[in-house]
C-alpha atoms as a printed R data frame, in Angstrom:
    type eleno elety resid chain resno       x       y       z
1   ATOM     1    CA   UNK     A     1  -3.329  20.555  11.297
2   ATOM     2    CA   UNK     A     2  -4.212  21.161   7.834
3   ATOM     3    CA   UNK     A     3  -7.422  20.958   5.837
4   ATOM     4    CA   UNK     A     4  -8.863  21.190   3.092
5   ATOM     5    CA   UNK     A     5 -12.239  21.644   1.470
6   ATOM     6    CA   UNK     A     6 -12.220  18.622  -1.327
7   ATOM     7    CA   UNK     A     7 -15.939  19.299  -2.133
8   ATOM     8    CA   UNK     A     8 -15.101  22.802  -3.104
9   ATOM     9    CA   UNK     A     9 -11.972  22.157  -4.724
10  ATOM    10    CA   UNK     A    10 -13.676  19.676  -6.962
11  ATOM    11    CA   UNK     A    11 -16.210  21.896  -8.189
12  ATOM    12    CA   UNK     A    12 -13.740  24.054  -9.500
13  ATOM    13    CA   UNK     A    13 -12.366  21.112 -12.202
14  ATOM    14    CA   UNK     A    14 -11.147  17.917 -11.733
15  ATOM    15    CA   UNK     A    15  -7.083  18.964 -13.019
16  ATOM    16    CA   UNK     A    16  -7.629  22.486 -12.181
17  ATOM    17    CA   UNK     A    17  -5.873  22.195  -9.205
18  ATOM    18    CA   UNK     A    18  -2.492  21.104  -7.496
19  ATOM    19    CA   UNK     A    19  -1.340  21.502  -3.798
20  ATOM    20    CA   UNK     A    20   1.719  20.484  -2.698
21  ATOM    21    CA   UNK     A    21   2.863  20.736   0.884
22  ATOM    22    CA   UNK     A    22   6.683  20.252   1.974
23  ATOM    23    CA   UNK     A    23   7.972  19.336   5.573
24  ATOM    24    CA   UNK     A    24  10.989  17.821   6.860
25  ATOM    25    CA   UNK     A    25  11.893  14.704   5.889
26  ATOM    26    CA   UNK     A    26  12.085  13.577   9.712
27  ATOM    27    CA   UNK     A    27   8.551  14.300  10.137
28  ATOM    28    CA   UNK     A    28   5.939  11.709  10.413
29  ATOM    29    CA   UNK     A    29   2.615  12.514   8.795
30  ATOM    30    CA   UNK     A    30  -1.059  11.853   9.224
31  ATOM    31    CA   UNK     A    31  -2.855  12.211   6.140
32  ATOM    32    CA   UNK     A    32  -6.903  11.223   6.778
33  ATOM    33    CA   UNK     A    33  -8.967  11.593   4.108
34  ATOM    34    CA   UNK     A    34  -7.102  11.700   0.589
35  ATOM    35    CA   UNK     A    35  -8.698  12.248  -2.106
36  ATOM    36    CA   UNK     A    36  -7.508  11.811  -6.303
37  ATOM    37    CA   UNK     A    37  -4.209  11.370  -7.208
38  ATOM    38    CA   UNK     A    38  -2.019  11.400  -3.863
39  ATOM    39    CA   UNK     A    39   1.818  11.326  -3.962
40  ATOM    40    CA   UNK     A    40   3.835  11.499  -0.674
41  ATOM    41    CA   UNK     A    41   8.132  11.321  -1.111
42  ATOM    42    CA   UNK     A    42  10.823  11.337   1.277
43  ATOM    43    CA   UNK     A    43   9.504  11.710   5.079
44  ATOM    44    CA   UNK     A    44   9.883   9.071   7.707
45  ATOM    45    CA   UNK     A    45   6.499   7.578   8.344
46  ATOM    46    CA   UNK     A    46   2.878   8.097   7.143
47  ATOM    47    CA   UNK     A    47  -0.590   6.921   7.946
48  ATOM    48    CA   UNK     A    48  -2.943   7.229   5.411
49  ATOM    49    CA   UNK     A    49  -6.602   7.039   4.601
50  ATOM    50    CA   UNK     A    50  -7.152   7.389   1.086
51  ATOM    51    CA   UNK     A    51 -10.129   7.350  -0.630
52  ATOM    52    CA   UNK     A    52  -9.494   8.665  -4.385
53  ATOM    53    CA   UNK     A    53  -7.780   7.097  -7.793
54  ATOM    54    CA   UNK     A    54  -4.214   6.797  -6.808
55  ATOM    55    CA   UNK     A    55  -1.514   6.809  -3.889
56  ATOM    56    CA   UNK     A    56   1.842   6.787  -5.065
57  ATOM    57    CA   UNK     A    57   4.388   6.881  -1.698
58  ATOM    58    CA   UNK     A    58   7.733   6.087  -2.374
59  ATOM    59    CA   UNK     A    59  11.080   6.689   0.165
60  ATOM    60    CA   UNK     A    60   9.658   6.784   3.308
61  ATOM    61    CA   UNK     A    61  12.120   6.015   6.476
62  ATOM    62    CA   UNK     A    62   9.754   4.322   8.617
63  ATOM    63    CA   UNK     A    63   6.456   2.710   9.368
64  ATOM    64    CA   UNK     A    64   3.798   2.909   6.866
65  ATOM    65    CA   UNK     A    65  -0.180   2.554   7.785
66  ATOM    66    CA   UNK     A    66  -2.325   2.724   4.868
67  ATOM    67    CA   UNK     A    67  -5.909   2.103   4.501
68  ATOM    68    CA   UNK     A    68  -7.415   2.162   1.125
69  ATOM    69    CA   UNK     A    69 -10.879   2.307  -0.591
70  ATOM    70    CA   UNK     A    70 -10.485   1.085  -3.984
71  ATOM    71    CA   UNK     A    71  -7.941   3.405  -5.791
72  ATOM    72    CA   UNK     A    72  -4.611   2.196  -7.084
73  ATOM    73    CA   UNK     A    73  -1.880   2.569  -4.792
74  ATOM    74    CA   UNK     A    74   2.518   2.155  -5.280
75  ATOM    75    CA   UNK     A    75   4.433   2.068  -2.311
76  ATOM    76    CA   UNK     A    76   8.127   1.801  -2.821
77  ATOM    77    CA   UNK     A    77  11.271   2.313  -1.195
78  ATOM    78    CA   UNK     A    78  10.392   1.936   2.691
79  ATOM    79    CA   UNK     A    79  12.222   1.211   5.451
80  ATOM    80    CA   UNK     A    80  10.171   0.310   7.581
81  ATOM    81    CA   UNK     A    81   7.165  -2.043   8.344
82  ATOM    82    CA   UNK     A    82   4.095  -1.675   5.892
83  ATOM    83    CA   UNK     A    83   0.406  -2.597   6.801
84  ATOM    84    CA   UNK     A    84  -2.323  -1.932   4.300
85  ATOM    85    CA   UNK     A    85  -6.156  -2.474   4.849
86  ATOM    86    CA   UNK     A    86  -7.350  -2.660   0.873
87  ATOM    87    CA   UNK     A    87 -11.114  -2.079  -0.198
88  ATOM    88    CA   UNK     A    88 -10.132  -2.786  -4.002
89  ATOM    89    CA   UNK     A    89  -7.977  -1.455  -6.772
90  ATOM    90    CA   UNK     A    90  -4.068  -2.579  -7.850
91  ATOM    91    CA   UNK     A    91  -2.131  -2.578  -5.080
92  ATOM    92    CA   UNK     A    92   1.638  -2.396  -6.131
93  ATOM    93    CA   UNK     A    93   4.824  -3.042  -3.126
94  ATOM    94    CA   UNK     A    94   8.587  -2.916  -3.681
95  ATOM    95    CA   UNK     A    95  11.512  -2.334  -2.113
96  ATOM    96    CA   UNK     A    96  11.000  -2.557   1.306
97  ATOM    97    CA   UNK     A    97  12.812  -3.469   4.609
98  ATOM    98    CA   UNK     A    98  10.706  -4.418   7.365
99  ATOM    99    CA   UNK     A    99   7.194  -6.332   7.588
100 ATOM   100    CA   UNK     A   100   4.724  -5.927   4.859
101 ATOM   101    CA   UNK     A   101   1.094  -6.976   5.890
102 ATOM   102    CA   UNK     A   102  -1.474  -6.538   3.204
103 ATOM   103    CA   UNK     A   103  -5.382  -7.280   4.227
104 ATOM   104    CA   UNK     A   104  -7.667  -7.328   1.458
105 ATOM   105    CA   UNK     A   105 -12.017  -7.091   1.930
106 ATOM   106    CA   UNK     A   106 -12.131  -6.873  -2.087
107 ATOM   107    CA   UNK     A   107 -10.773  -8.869  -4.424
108 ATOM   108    CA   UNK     A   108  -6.876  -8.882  -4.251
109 ATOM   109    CA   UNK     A   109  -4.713  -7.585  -7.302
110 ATOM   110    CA   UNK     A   110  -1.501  -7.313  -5.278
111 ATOM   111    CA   UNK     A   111   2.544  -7.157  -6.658
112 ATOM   112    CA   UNK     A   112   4.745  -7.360  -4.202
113 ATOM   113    CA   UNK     A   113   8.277  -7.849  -4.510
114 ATOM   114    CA   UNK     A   114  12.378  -6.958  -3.234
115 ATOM   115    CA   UNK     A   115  11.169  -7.021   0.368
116 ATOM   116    CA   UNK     A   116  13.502  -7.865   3.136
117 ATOM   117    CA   UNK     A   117  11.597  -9.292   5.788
118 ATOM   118    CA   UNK     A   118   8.104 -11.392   5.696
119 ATOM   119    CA   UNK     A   119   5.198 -11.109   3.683
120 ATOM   120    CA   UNK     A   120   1.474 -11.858   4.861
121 ATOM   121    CA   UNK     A   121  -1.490 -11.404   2.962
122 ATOM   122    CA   UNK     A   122  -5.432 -12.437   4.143
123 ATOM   123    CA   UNK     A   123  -7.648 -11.931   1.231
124 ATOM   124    CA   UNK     A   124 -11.234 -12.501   1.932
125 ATOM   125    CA   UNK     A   125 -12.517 -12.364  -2.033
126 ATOM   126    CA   UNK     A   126  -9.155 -14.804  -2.892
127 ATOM   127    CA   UNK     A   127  -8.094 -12.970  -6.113
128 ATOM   128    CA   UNK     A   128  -4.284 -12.585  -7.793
129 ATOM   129    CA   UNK     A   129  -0.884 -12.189  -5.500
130 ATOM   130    CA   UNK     A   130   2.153 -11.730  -7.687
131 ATOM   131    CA   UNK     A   131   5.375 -12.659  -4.443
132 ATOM   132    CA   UNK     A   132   8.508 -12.376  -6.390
133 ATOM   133    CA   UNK     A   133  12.225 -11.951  -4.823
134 ATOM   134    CA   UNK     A   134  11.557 -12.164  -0.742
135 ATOM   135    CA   UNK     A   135  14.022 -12.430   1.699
136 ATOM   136    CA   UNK     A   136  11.764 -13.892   4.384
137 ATOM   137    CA   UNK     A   137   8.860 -16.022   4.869
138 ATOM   138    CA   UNK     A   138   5.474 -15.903   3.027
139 ATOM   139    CA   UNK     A   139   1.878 -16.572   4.386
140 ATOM   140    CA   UNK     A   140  -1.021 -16.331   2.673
141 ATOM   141    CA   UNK     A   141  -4.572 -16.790   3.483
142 ATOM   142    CA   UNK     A   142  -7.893 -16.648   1.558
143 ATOM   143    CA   UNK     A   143 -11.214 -17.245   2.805
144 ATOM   144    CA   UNK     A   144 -11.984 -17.634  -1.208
145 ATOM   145    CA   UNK     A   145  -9.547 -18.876  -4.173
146 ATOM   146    CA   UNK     A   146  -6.504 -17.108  -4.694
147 ATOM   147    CA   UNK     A   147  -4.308 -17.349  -7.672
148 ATOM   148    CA   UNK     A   148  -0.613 -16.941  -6.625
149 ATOM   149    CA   UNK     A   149   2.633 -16.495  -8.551
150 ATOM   150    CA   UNK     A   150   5.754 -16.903  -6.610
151 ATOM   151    CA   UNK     A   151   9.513 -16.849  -7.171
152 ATOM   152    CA   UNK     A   152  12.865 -16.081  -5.053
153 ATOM   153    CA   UNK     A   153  11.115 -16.826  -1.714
154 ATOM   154    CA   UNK     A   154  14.597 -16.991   0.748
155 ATOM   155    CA   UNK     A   155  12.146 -18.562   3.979
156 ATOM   156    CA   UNK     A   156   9.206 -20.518   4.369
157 ATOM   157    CA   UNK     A   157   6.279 -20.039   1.699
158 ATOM   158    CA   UNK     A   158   2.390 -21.055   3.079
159 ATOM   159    CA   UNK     A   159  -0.406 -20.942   0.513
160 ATOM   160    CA   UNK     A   160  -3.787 -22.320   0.970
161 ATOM   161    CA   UNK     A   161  -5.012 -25.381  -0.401
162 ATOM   162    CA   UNK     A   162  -8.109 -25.838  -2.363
């Protein structure tokens, strides 16, 4: 267990500071909590509460849990299933193997693309899904209107109607 004092650190300067933790790449990690810029590489699975600008995650060997409160966030190279709960922000997905379930309370900006596997997305405030180049089926659901660009969809592709 690990903490840190993100109150404290911030007072001493928004770039002043930098911490970077290493474990094995077999580990799975549990990250509650992450403030600013956030960038996670090469372990095997991760669940993550982040609450600051940007989470960047990117080859990760197994399931990711994410739950976001209206920074940016990339997530690339998993394999693995992917859920993310978003609260706002650009949400970016590519290159994954497994599942990727995206459920959006804010208005969705949402890329995802190269997945192997399905692809659903609820968006409550409708927004923009860019679906390019999956290998599985699509769903998509929006209790408000949703603009959606698709292309290369190998399985079934539901949108709603309006």
């Amino acid at each position: 267990w690990l903490e840190f004092d993100w109150e404290r650190l911030s007072q001493l300067g928004k770039d002043n500071y930098r911490i970077e933790i290493i474990i094995p790449s077999k580990m799975n990690l549990v990250l509650g909590d992450a403030y600013d810029k956030v960038k996670v590489f090469n372990i095997n699975s991760i669940d993550v509460s982040a609450k600051g600008e940007e989470i960047y995650l990117s080859g990760l060997k197994g399931s990711v849990r994410v739950r976001d409160n209206e920074g940016n966030m990339i997530l690339k190279e998993v394999n693995g299933d992917v859920w993310i709960s978003d609260v706002g922000g650009r949400v970016v997905v590519e290159q994954v193997v497994g599942i990727v379930t995206v459920d959006s309370e804010a208005s969705l900006d949402l890329v995802v693309k190269e997945i192997i596997g399905d692809v659903n997305i609820c968006a409550n405030r409708g927004g923009l899904a860019e679906i390019r180049d999956i290998k599985g089926n699509v769903s998509v659901f929006a209790r408000a209107p949703i603009q959606t660009v698709c292309d290369k969809i190998s399985g079934f592709l539901l949108l709603p109607e309006y």
